[in-house]
Backbone and ligand atoms as CSV (ligand in chain L), in Angstrom:
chain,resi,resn,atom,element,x,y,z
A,1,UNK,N,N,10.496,-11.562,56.006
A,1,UNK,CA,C,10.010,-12.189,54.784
A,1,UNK,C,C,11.049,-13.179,54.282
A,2,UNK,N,N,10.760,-14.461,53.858
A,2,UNK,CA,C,11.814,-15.172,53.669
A,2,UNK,C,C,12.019,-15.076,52.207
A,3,UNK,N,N,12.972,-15.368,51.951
A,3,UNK,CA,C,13.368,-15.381,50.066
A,3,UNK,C,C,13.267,-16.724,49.416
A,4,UNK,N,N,12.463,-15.968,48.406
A,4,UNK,CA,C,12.363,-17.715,47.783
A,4,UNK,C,C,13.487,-17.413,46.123
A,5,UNK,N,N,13.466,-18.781,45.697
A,5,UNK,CA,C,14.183,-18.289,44.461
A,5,UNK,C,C,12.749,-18.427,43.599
A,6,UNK,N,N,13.294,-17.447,42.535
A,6,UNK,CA,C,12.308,-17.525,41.024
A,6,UNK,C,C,12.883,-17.317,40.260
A,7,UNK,N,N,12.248,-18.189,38.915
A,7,UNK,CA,C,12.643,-17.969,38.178
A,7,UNK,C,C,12.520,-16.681,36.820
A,8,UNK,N,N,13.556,-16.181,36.385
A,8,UNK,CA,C,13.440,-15.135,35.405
A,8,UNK,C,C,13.603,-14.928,34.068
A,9,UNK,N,N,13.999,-16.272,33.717
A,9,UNK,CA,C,14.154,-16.471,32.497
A,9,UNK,C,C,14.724,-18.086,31.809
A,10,UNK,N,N,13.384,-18.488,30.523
A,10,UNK,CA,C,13.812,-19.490,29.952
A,10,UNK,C,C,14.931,-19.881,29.122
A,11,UNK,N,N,15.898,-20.063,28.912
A,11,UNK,CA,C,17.201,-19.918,27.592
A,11,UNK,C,C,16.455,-20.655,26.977
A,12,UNK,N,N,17.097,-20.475,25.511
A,12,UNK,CA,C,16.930,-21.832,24.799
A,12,UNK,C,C,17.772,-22.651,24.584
A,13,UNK,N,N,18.941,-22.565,25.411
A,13,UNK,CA,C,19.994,-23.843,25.573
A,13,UNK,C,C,20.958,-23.576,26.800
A,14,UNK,N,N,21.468,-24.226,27.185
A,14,UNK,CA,C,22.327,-24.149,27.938
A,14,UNK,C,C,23.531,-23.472,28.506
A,15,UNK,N,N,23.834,-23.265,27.307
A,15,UNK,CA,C,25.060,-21.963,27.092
A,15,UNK,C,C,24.344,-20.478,27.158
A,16,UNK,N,N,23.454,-20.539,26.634
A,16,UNK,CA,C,22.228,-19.170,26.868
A,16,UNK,C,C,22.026,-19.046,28.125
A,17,UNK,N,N,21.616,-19.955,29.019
A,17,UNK,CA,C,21.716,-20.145,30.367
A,17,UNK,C,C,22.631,-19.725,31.131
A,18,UNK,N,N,23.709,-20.266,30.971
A,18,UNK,CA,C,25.331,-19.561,31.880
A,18,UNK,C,C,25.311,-18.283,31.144
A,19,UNK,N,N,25.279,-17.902,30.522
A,19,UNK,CA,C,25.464,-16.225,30.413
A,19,UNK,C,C,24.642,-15.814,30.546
A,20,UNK,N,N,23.282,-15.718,30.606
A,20,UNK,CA,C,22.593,-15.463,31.109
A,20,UNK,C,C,22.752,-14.996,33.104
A,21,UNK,N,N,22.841,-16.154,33.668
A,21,UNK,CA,C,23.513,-16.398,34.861
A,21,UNK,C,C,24.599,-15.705,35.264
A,22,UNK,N,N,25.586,-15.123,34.661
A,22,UNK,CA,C,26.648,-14.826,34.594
A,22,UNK,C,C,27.201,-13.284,34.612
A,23,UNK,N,N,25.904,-13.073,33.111
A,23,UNK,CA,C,25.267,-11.612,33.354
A,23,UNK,C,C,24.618,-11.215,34.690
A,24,UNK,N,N,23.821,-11.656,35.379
A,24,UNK,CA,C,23.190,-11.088,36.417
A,24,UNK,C,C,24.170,-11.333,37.350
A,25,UNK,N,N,25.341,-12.379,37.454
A,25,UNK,CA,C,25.905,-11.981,38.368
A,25,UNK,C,C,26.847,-11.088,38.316
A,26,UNK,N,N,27.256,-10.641,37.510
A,26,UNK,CA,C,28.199,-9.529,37.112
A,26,UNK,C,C,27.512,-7.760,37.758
A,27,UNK,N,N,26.094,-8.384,37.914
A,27,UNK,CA,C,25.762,-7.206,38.508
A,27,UNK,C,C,25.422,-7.124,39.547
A,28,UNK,N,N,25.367,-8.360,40.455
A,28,UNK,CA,C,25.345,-8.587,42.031
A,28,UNK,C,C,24.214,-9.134,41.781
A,29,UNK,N,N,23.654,-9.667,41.055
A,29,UNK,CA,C,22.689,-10.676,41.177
A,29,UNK,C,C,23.195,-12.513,41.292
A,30,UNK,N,N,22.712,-12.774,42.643
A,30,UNK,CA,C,22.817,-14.612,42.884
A,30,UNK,C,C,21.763,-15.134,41.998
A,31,UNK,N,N,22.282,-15.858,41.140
A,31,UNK,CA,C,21.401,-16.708,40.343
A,31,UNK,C,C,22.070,-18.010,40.021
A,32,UNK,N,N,21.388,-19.373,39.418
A,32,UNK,CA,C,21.961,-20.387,38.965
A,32,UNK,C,C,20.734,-20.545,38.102
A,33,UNK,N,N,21.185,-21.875,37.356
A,33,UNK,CA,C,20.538,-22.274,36.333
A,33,UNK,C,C,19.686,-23.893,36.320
A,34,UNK,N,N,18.794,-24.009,36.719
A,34,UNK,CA,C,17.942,-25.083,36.543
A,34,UNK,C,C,17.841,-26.013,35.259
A,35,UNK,N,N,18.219,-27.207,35.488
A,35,UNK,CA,C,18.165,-28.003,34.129
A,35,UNK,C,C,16.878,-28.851,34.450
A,36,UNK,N,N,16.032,-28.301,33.613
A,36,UNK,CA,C,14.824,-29.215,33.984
A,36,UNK,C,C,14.892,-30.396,33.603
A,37,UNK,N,N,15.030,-31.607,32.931
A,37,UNK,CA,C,15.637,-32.325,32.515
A,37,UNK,C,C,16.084,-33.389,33.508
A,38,UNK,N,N,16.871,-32.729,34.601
A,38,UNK,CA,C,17.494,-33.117,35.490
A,38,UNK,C,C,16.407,-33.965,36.321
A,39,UNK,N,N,15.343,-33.262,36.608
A,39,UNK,CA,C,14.597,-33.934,37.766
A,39,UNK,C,C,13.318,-34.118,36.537
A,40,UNK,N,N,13.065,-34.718,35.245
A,40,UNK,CA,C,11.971,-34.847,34.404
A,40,UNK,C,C,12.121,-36.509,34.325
A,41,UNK,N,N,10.582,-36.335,33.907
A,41,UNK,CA,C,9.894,-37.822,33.802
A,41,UNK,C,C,10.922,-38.487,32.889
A,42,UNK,N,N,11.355,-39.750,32.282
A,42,UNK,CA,C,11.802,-40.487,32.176
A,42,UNK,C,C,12.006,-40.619,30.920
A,43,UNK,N,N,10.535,-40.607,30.631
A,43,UNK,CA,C,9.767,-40.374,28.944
A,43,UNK,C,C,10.086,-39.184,28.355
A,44,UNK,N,N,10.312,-37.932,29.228
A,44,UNK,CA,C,10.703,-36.953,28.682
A,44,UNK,C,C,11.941,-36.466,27.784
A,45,UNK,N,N,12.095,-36.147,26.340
A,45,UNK,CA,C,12.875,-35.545,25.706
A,45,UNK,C,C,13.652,-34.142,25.922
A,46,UNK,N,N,15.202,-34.263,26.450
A,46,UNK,CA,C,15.918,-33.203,26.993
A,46,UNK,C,C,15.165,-32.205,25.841
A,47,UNK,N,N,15.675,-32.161,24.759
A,47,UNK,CA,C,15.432,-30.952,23.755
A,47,UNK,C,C,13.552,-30.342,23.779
A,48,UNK,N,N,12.454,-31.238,24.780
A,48,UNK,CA,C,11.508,-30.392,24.828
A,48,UNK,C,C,11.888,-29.487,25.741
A,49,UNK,N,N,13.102,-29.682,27.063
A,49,UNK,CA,C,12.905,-29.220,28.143
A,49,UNK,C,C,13.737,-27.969,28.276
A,50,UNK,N,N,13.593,-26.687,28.492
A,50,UNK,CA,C,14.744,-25.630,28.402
A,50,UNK,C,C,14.813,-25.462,29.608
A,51,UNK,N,N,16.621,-25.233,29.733
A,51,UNK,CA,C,17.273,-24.616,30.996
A,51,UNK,C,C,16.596,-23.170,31.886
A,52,UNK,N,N,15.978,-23.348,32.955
A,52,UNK,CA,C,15.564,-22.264,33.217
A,52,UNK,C,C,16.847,-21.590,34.212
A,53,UNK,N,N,16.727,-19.881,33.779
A,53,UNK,CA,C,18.041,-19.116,34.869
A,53,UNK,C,C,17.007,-19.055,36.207
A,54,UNK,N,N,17.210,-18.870,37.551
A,54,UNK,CA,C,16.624,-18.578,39.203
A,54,UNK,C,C,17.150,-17.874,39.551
A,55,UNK,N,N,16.560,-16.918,40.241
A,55,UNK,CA,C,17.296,-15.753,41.391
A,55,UNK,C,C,17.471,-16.498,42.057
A,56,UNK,N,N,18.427,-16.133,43.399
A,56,UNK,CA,C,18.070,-17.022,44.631
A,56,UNK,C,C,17.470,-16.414,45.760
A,57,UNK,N,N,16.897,-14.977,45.337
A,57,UNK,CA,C,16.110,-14.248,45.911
A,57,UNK,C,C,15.166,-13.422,45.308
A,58,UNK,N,N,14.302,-13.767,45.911
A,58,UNK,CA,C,13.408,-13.531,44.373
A,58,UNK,C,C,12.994,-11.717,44.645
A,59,UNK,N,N,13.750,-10.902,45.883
A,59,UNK,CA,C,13.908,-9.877,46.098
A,59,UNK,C,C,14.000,-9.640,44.648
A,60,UNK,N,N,15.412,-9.769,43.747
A,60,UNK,CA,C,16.128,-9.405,43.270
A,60,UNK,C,C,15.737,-9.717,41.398
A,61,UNK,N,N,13.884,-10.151,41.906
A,61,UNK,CA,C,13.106,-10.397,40.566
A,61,UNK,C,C,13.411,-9.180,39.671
A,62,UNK,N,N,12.594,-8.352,39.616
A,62,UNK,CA,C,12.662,-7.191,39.136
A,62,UNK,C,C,13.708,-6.451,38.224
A,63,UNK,N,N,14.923,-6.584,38.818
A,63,UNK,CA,C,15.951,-5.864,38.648
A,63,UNK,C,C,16.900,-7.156,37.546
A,64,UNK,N,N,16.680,-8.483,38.213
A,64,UNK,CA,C,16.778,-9.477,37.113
A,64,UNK,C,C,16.200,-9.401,36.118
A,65,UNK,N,N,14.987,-9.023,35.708
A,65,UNK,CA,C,13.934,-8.855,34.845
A,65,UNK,C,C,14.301,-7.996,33.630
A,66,UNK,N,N,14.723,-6.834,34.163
A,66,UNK,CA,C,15.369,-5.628,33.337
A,66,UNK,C,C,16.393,-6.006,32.947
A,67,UNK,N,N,17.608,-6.455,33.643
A,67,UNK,CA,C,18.756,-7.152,33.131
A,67,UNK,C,C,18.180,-8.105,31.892
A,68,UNK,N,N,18.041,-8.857,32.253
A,68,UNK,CA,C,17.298,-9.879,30.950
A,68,UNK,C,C,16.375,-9.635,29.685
A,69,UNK,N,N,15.804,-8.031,30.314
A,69,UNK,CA,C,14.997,-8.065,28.990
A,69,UNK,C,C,15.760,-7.172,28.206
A,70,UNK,N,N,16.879,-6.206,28.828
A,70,UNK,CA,C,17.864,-5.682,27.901
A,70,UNK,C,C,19.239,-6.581,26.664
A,71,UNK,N,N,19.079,-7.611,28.215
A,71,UNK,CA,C,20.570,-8.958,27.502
A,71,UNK,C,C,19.161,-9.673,26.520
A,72,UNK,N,N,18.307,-9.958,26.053
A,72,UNK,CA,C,17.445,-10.471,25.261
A,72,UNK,C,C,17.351,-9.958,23.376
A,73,UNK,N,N,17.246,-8.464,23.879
A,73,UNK,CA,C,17.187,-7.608,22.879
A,73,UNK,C,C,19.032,-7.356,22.404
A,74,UNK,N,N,19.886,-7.786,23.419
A,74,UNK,CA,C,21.273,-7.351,22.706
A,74,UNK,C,C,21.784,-6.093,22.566
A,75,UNK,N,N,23.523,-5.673,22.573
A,75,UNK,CA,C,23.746,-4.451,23.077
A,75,UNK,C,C,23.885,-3.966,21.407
A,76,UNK,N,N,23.754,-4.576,20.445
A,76,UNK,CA,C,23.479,-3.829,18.634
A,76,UNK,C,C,22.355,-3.690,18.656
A,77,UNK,N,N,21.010,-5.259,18.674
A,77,UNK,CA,C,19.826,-5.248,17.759
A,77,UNK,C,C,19.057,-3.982,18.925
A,78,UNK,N,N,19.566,-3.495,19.481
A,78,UNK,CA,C,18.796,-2.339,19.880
A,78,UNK,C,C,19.356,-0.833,19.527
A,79,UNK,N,N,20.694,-1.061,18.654
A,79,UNK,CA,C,20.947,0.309,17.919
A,79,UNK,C,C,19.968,0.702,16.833
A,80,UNK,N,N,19.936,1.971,16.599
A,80,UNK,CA,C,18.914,2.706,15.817
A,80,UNK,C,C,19.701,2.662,14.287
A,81,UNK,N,N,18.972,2.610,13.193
A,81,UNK,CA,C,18.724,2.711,11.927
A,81,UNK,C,C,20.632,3.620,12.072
A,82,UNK,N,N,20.674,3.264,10.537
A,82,UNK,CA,C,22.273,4.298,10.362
A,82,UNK,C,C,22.372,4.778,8.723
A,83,UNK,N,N,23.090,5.737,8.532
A,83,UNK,CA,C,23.596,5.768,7.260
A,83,UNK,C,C,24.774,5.851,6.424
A,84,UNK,N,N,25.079,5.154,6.052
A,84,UNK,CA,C,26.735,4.646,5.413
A,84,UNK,C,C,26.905,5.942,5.200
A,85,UNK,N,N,28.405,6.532,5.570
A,85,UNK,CA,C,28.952,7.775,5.454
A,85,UNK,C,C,29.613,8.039,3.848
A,86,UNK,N,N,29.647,6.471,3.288
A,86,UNK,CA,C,30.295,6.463,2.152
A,86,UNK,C,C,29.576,6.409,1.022
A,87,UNK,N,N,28.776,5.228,1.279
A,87,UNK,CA,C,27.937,5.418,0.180
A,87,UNK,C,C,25.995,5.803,0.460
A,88,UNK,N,N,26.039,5.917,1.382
A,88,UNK,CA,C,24.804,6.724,1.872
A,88,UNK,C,C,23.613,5.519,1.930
A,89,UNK,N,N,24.139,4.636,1.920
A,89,UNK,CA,C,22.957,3.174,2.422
A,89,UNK,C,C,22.625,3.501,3.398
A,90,UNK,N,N,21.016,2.652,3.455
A,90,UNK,CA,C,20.663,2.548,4.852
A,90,UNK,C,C,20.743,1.698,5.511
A,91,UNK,N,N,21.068,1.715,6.813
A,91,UNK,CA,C,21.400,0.303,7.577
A,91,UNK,C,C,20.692,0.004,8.348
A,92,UNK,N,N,20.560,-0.991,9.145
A,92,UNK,CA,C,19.767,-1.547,11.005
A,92,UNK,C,C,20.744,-1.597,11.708
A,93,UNK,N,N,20.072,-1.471,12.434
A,93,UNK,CA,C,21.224,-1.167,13.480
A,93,UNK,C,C,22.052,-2.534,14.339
A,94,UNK,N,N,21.893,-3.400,13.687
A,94,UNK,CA,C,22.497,-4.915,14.119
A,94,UNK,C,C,23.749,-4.747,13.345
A,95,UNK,N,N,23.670,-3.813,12.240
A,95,UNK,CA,C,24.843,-4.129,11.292
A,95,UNK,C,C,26.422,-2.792,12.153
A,96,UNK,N,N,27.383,-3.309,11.712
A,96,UNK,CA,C,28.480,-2.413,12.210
A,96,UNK,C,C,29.189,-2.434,11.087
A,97,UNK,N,N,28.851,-2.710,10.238
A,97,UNK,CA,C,29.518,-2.063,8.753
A,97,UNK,C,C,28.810,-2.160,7.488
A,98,UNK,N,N,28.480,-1.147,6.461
A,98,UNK,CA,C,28.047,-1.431,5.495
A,98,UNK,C,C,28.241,-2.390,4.627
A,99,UNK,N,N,26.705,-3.392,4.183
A,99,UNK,CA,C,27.236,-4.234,3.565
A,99,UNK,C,C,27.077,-3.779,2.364
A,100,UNK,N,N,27.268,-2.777,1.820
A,100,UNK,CA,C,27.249,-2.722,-0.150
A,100,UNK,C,C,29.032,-2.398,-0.262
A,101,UNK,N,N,29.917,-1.441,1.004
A,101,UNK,CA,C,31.288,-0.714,0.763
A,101,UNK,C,C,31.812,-1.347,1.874
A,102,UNK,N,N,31.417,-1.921,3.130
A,102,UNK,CA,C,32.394,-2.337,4.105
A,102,UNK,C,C,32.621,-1.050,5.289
A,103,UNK,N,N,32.226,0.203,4.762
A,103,UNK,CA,C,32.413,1.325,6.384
A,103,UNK,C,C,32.455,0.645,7.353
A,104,UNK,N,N,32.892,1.314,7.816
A,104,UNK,CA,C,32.676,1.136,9.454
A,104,UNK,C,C,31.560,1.916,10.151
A,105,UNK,N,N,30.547,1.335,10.475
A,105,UNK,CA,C,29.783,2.702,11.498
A,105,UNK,C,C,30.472,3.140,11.833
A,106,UNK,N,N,30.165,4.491,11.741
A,106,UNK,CA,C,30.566,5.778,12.198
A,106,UNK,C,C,30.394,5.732,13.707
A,107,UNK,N,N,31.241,6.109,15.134
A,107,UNK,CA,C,30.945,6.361,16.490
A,107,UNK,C,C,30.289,7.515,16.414
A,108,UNK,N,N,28.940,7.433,17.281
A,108,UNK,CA,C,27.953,8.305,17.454
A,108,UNK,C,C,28.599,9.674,18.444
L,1,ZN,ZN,ZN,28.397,2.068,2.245
């Protein structure tokens, strides 16, 4: 079966792109980043066009997929709800310190 590349994900800029890229390769995933832009009509406006990330095997879709939809959601905005130890606020879990006293989340 031959390998094709695919793509797994749109950034919305460029720098989103290399880490993106960067991330999957950190986990043995070959990927680069497509600037569409690059090969677009003439008339075309860079800022309609977003950087797409590519496997270079599209074996390795899947497992890119999961990578990306975890790096999407972020290693906070997917912490659970909290409660200030100090002053008993409630928090989201994006936050790492209370904003009414300054705590520190507490390590789970
Ligand atoms: Zn507090």
């Amino acid at each position: 079966m031959k390998h094709q590349p695919r793509e797994v994900y749109i950034a919305a800029d460029p720098v989103n792109a290399e880490i993106a890229k960067d991330m999957l390769a950190s986990h043995g995933i070959a990927a680069h980043v497509r600037r569409q832009y690059l090969w677009g009509g003439m008339g075309q406006l860079p800022a309609d066009v977003y950087p797409g990330v590519w496997v270079d095997d599209d074996g390795d879709y899947q497992a890119a997929r999961r990578l990306i939809e975890s790096f999407e959601r972020g290693p906070v905005a997917s912490a659970s709800p909290w409660f200030c130890p100090s002053c008993g606020e409630r928090l989201d879990g994006q936050f790492t310190t209370c904003w009414s006293c300054q705590t520190p989340r507490p390590a789970e």
